[in-house]
C-alpha positions in Angstrom: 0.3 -15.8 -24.8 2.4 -15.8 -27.6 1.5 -12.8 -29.5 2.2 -10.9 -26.2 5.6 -12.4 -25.0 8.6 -10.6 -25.6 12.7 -11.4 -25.2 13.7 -9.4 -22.2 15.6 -6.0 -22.6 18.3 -4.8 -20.5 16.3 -3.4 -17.5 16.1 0.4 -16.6 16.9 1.4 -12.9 13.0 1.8 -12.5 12.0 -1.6 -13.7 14.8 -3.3 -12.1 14.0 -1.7 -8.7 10.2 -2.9 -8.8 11.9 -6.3 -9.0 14.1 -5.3 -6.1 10.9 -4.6 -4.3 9.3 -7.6 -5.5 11.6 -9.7 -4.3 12.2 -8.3 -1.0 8.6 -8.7 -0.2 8.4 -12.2 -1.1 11.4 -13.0 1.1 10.5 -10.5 4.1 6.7 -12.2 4.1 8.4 -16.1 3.2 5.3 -15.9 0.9 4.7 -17.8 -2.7 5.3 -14.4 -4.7 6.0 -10.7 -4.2 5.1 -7.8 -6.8 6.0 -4.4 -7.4 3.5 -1.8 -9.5 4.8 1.7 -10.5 1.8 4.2 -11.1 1.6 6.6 -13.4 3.4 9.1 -11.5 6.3 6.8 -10.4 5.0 6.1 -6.9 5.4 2.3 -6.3 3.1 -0.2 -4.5 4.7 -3.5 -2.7 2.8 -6.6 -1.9 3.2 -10.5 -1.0 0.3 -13.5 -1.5 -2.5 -13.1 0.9 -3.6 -16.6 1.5 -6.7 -16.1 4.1 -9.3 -18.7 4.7 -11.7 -16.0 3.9 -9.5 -13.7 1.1 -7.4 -15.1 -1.2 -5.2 -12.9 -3.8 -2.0 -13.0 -5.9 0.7 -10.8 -5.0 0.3 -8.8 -8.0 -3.6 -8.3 -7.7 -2.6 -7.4 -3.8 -0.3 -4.6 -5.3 -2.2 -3.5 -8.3 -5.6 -3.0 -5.5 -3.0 -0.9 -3.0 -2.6 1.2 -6.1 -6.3 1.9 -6.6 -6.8 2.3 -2.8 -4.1 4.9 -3.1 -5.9 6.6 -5.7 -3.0 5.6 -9.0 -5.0 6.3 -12.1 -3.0 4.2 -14.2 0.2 1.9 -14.3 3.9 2.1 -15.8 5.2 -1.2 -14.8 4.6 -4.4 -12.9 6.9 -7.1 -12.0 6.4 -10.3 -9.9 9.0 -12.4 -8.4 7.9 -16.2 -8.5 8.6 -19.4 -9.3 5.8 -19.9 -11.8 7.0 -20.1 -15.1 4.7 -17.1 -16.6 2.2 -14.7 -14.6 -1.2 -15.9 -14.3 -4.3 -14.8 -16.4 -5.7 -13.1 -13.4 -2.8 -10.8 -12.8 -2.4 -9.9 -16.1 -6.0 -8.9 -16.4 -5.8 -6.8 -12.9 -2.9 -4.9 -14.2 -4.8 -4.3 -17.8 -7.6 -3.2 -15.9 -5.9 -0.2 -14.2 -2.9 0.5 -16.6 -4.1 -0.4 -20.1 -3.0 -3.8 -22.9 0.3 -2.3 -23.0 1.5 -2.5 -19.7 4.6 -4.6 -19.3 4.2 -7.6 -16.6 7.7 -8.6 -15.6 8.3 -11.8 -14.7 11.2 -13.3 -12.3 12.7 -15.8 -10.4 13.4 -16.1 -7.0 16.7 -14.8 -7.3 15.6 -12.0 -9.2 16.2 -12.9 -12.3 14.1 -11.6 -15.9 12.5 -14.5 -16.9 10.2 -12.7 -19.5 8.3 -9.7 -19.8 4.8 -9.9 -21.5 2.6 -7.0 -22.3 -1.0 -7.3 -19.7 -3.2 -7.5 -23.0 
């Protein structure tokens, strides 16, 4: 992943509030992860884990398939809140699939801090 890791940027309002989001979720559920998505028209989409015996799905592939449901075409933004120490190959594929290689994936802590921000492709 090293071709597609890059040193964090001070945050915009928009990215840092997906983290907001993120986080909240995570804490409100008492889940493993939350994620935020912003669509391509700035709505956002909020999820936690779902850990089912029958369904099982990271909380950013939870929030990138409430965007589709909801009929986003593509993606801005995604964050996760976690404390993995980079987002899995499986999330970074779902968000590729709806918003393209270039979308950023930000990653944080549990206390909402940028760890790093990698690009989904």
């Amino acid at each position: 992943m090293t071709d597609t890791t890059e040193q964090t940027p001070a945050l915009d309002p928009e990215d840092r509030k997906i983290i907001t989001l993120a986080r909240s979720a995570r804490a409100r559920n008492g889940v493993a992860e939350g994620a935020a998505v912003r669509d391509e028209t700035g709505r956002t989409y909020v999820a936690g884990t779902v850990d089912l015996d029958s369904l099982k799905l990271s909380a950013l592939q939870t929030a990138v398939a409430m965007a589709v449901a909801s009929g986003a075409q593509s993606l801005e933004a995604a964050a996760v809140v976690t404390a993995a120490e980079e987002p899995a190959e499986a999330d970074r594929a779902a968000v590729r699939d709806l918003g393209g290689p270039g979308t950023p994936v930000l990653l944080a802590g549990p206390d909402g801090t940028v760890r790093l921000t990698v690009r989904a492709g």
